[in-house]
C-alpha positions as CSV (number, residue, x, y, z in Angstrom):
1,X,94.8,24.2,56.1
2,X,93.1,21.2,54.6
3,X,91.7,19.0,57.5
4,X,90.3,15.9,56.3
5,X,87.0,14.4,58.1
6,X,86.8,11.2,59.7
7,X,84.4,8.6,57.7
8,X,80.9,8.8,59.8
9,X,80.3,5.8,61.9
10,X,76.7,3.7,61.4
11,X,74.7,4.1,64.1
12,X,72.3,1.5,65.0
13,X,69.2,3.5,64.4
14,X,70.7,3.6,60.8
15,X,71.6,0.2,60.0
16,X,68.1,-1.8,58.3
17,X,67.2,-4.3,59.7
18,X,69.2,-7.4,58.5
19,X,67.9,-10.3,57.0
20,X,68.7,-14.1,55.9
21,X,69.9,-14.1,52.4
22,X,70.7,-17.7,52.2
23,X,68.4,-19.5,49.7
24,X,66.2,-20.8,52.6
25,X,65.8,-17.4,53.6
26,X,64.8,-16.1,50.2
27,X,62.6,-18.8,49.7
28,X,60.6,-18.4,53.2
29,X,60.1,-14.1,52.0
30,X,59.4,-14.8,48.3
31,X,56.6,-17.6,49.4
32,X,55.0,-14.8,52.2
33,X,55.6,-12.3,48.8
34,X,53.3,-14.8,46.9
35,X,50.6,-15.6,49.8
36,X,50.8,-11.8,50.1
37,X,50.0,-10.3,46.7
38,X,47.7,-13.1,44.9
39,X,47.9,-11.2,41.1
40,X,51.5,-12.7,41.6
41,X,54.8,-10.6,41.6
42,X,57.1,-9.9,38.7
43,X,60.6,-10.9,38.7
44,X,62.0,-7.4,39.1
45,X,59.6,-6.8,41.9
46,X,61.0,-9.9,43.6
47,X,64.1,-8.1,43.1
48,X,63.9,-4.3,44.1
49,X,61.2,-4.5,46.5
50,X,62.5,-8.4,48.2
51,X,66.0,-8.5,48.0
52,X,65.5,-11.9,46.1
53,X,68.3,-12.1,43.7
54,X,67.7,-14.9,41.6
55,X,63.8,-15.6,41.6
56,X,63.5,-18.2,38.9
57,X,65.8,-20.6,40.9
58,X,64.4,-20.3,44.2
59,X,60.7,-20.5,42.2
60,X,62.3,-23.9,41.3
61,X,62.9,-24.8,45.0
62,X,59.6,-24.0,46.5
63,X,58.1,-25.8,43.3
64,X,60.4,-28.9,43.7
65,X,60.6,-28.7,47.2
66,X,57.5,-27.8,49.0
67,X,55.0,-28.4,46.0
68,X,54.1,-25.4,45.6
69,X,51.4,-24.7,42.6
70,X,53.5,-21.3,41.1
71,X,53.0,-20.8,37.3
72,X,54.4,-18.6,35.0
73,X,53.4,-15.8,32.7
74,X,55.6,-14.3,30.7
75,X,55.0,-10.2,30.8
76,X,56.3,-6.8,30.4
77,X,57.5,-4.4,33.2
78,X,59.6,-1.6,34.1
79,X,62.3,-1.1,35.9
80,X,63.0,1.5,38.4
81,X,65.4,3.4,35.7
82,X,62.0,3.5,33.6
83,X,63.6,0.6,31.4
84,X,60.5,-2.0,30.1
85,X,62.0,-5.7,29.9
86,X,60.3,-8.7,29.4
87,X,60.5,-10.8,32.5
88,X,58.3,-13.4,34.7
89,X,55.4,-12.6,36.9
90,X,54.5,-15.3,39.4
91,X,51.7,-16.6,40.8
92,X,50.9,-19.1,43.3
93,X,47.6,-21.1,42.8
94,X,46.0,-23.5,44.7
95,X,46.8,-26.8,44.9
96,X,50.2,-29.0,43.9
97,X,52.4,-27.9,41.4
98,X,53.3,-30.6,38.6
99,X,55.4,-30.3,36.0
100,X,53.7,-29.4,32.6
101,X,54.3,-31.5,29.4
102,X,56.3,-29.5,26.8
């Protein structure tokens, strides 16, 4: 007889802890993220290890929006597959950011 087992129920001790993902939210972790680590963070760090989806456009907000000095340097890095990509690493600097002439 083939008795099929209920799906197991979450428990609260294994649930993470839940945080704001709305773009406010990301922004407030991603600008701790940069305070945190001052050698800056790559974009696929801000990913895996922030839960920070799209870090380019919230880099635009806190530049836009809170003047935030954050340049970027275009680098290699790999992935947690072991894949290398070219992508962004971030760094916040002193000071206000301003747009640079192209």
């Amino acid at each position: 007889m083939n008795s099929k087992k209920a799906t197991p129920k979450s428990s609260p001790k294994s649930l993470k802890k839940l945080h704001d993902n709305s773009s406010k939210g990301q922004c407030l972790r991603l600008e701790k993220a940069l305070r945190d680590n001052p050698d800056g963070l790559t974009t696929i760090e801000l990913v895996e290890q922030y839960d920070i989806l799209r870090p380019s456009a919230r880099i635009s907000e806190l530049r836009w929006d809170k003047g935030l000095n954050i340049k970027t340097i275009t680098t290699t890095a790999e992935t947690a597959q072991g894949y290398i990509h070219r992508n962004a690493r971030y760094v916040l600097f002193p000071g206000k950011w301003q747009e640079e002439a192209a």
